[in-house]
C-alpha positions in Angstrom: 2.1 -17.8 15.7 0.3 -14.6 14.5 -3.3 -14.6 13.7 -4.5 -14.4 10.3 -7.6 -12.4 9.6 -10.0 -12.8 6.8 -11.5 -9.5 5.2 -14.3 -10.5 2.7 -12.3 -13.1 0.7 -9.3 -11.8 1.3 -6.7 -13.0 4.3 -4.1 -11.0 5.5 -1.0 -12.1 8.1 -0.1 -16.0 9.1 2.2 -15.6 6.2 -0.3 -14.1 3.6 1.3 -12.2 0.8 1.0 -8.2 2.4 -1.9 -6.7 0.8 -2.0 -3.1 -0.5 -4.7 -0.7 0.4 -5.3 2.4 -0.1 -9.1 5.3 1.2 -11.1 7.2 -1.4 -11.2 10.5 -1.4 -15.0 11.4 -2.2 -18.4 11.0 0.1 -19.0 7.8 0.3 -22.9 8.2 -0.6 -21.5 9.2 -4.1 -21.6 5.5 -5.4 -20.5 6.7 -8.6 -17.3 8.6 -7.8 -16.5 6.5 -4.9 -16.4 2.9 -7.0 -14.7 5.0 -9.6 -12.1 5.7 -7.2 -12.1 2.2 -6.0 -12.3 0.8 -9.5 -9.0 2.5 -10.2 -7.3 1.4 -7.3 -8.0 -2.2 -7.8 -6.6 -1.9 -11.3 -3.6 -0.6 -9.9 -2.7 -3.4 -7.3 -5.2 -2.8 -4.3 -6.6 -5.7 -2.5 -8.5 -3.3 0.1 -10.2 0.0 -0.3 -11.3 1.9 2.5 -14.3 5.1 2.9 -15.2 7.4 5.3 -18.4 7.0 6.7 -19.6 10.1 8.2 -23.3 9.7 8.4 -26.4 7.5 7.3 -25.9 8.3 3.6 -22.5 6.7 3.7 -23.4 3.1 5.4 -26.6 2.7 2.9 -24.6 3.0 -0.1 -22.6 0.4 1.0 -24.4 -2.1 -0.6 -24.7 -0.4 -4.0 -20.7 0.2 -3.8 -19.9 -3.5 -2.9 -21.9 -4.7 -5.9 -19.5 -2.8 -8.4 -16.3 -3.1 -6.8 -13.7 -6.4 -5.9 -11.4 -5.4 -3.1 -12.4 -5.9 0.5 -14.4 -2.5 1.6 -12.9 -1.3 5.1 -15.8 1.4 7.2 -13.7 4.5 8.3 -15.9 5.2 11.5 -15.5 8.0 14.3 -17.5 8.8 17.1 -20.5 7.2 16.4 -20.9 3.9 17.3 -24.2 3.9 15.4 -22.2 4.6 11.9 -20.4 0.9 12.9 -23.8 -1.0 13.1 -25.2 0.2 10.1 -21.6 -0.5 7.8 -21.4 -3.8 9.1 -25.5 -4.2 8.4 -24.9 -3.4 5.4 -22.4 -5.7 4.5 -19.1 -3.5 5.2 -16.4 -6.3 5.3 -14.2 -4.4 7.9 -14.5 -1.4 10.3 -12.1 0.5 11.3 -12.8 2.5 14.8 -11.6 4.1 17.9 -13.3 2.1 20.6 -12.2 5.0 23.1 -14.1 7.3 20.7 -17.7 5.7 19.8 -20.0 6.2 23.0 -18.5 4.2 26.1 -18.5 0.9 27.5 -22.9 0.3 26.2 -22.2 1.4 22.7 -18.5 -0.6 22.5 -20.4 -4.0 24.0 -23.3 -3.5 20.8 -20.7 -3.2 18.4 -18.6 -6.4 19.5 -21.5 -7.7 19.6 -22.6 -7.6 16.0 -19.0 -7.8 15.0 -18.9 -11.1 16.1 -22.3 -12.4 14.6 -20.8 -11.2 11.4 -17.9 -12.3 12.0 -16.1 -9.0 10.6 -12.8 -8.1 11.8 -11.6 -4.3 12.8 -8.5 -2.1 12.7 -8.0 -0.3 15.7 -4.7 1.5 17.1 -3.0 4.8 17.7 -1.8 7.7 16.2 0.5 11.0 17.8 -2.9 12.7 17.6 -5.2 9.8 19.3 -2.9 8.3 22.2 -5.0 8.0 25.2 -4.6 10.4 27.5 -3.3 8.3 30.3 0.0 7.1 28.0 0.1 10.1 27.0 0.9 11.8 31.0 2.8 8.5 31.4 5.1 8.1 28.5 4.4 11.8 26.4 4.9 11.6 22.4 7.0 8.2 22.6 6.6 4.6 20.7 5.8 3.1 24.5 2.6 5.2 24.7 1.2 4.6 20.5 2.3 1.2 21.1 0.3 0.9 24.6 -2.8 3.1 23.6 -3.2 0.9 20.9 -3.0 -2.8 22.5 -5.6 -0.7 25.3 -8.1 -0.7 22.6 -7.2 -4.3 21.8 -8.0 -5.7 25.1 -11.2 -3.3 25.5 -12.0 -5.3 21.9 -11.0 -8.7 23.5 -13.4 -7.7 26.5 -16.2 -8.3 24.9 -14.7 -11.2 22.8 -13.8 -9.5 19.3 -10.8 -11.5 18.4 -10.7 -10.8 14.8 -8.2 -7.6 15.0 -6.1 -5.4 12.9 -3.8 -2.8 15.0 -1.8 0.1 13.5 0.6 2.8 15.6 1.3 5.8 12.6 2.9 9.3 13.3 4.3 11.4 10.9 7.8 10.9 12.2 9.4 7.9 10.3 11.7 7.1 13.3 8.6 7.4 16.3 6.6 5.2 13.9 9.1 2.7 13.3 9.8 2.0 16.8 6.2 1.7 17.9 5.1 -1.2 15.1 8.8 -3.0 16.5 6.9 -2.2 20.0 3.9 -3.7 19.3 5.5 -6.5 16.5 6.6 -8.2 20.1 3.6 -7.7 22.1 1.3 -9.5 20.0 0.1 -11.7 17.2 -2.7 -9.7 15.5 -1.9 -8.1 11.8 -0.5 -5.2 11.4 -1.8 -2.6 9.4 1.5 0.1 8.5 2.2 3.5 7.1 3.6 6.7 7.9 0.7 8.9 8.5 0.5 12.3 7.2 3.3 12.0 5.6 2.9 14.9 3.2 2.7 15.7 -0.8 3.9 13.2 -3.4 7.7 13.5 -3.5 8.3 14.1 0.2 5.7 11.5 1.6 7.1 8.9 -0.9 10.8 9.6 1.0 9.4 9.2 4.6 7.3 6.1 4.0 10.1 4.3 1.8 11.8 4.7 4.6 9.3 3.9 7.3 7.4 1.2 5.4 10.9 -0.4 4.0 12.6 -0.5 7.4 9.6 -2.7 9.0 9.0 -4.6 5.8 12.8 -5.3 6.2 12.6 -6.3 9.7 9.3 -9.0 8.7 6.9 -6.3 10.0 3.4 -5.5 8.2 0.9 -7.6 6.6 -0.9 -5.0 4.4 0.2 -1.0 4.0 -1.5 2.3 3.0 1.1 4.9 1.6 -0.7 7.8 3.0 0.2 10.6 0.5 -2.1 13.9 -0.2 -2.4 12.9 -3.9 -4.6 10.7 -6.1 -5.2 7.8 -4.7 -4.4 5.5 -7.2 -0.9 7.3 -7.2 -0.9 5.3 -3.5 -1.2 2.2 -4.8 1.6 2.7 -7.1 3.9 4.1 -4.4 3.1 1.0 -2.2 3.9 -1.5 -5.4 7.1 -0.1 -5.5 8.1 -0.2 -1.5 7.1 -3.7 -1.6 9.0 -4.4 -4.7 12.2 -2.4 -3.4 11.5 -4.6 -0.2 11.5 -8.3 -2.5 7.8 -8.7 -1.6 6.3 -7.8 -5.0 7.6 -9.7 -7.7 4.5 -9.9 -10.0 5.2 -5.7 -11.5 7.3 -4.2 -13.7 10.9 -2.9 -12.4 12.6 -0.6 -14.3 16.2 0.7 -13.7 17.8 3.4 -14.8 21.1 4.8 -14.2 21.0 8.4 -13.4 23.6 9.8 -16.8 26.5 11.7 -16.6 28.5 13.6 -19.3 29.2 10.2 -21.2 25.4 9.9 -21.8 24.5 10.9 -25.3 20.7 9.8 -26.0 17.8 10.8 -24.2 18.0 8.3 -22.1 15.9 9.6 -18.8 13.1 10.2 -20.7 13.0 7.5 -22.2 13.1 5.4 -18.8 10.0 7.6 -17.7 8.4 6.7 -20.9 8.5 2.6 -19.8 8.2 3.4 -16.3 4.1 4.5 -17.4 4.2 2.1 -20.2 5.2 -0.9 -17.8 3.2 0.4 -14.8 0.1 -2.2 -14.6 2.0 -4.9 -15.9 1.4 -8.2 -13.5 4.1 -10.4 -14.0 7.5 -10.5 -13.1 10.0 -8.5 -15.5 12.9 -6.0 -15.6 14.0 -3.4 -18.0 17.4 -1.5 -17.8 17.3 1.7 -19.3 21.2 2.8 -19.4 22.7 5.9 -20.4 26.3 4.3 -21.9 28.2 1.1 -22.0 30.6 1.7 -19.1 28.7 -0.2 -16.6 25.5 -0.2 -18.5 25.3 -4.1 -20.1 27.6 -5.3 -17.3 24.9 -3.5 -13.9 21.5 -5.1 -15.9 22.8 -8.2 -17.0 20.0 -10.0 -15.6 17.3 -7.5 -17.7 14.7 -9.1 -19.7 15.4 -6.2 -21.8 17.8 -3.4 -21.5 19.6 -0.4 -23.7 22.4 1.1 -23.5 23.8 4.2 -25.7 27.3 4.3 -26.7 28.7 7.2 -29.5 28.3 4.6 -32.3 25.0 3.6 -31.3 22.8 2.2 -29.0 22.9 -1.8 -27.5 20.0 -3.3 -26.8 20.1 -6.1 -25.0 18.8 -9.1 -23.3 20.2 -11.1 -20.2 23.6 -9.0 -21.1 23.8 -10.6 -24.9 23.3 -7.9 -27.4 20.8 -8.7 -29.9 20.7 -5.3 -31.7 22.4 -2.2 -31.9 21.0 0.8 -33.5 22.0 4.5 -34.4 21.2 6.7 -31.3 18.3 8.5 -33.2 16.6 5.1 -33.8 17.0 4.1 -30.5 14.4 4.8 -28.7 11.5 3.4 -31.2 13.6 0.4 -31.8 13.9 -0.4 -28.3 9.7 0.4 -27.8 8.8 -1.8 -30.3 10.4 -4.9 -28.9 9.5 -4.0 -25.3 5.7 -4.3 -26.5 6.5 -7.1 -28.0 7.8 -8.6 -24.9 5.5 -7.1 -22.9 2.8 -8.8 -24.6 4.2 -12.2 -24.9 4.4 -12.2 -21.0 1.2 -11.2 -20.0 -0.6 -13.4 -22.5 1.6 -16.3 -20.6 
């Protein structure tokens, strides 16, 4: 049975809903900008925000962040192992570290040490860049060696009695990371932490983790994700709200569909789609909205829409659960249909 792991007040894997987390982008000794950041991303859907902490300034604001924000706070440490004793001093409610990379066998034992007086769990694992260098002479650039760097560091961890783990195994490639999570999926029962790491800009890091986050999500693998995209980090959170929905783990959001026109489409139908997609985009309960260019397939694809439009040349349908309840001229359309989305909109959230 896998483990389940508590971070703050929040529990992720033995069956936990998978929690969304995304890392700030400022020093975290800038308490303003960094629980700005954080702020943001917990209004977007994040359960866990993590911060680099790259020197003394970092682990003492810690306390001053934690007092403004809600999501569990995750340490980013590297190299020194003194940076882990003073996050989790301060109240950090996760680390995550390289125990390969903090100072040896003296430093690791000190660490464990206090991580289990605290009781605070930490992510370790592998990335193309980090694999040990003995799996790396073994094995080279494979899943074998991420998979078995990684579960290394989880038995140094386990050493010294640290039992309260997170692993992750990211590389940019969508198939290498793939196969190392299904590698280390059925070597043990720790949470998984998953992403695609460097996986670019916006529109070309939202294809490779789609594809990498979906297919494990798909195969029951990950209990909370980071969409690791060189972009706002709020747009992360986003991202990862729609893998999960696309995946059927994320009913509580807004989904909007949208067929993509053709020459029978005569309203501006895309933009209006992109107009709900922001208007609908921190809405937390279930509901779906079909935006349709024409009648062909339109009513008939979204019958199941809590709301949905469709253009036709003598007007546009709107619709709900595929009975029409008003049809307007095309110019009207897209206020008409606006007005009773809010409507709906509202009525849901205030139930």
């Amino acid at each position: 049975m896998q483990k389940r792991v508590r971070i703050g007040s929040l529990a992720i894997g033995g069956g936990e809903p998978i929690a969304i987390q995304s890392m700030t982008s400022v020093k975290a000794e800038n308490v303003a900008a960094t629980v700005s950041q954080i702020q943001s991303m917990e209004r977007a859907g994040a359960k866990i925000a993590r911060f680099a902490v790259s020197d003394k300034a970092d682990a003492l604001a810690i306390p001053a962040i934690k007092k403004q924000t809600h999501a569990a706070l995750v340490a980013d440490i590297q190299f020194d192992y003194k940076l882990a004793l003073l996050s989790i001093e301060n109240g950090i409610d996760k680390v995550r570290l390289n125990p390969g990379n903090i100072g040896g066998e003296t430093c690791l034992r000190e660490v464990a040490s206090l991580l289990k007086e605290r009781q605070i769990p930490v992510r370790v694992g592998s990335n193309l860049g980090s694999i040990q260098k003995e799996y790396f002479d073994k094995y080279g650039a494979t899943a074998k060696a991420l998979g078995e760097s990684a579960l290394a560091q989880v038995s140094l961890l386990e050493k010294h009695g640290v039992e309260n783990i997170v692993i992750s195994v990211k590389a940019s490639s969508v198939p290498l990371t793939v196969q190392a999570y299904r590698y280390v999926a059925e070597r043990t029962h720790y949470p998984l932490h998953v992403g695609i790491t460097e996986a670019g800009t916006y529109d070309t890091g939202m294809v490779k983790s789609s594809m990498g986050i979906g297919a494990l999500l798909l195969s029951g693998i990950g209990d909370t994700i980071r969409v690791s995209l060189a972009t706002d980090p709020v747009r992360e959170v986003y991202a990862a709200k729609k893998i999960l929905n696309a995946a059927g783990l994320y009913p509580n959001m807004a989904e909007v569909i949208a067929c993509p026109t053709c020459g029978r489409c005569l309203w501006n139908a895309t933009e209006v789609a992109e107009k709900v997609e922001k208007l609908t985009q921190d809405i937390t309960v279930p509901v779906k909205i079909a935006v349709m260019g024409c009648v062909v397939n339109g009513i008939g694809e979204s019958r199941d829409a809590d709301l949905g439009i469709a253009g036709a040349k003598g007007g546009a349908a709107i619709f709900q659960k595929g009975e029409v309840i008003k049809t307007v001229p095309l110019e009207q359309a897209e206020n008409a249909f606006m007005e009773i989305l809010t409507k709906i909109l509202r009525e849901k959230q205030e139930n």
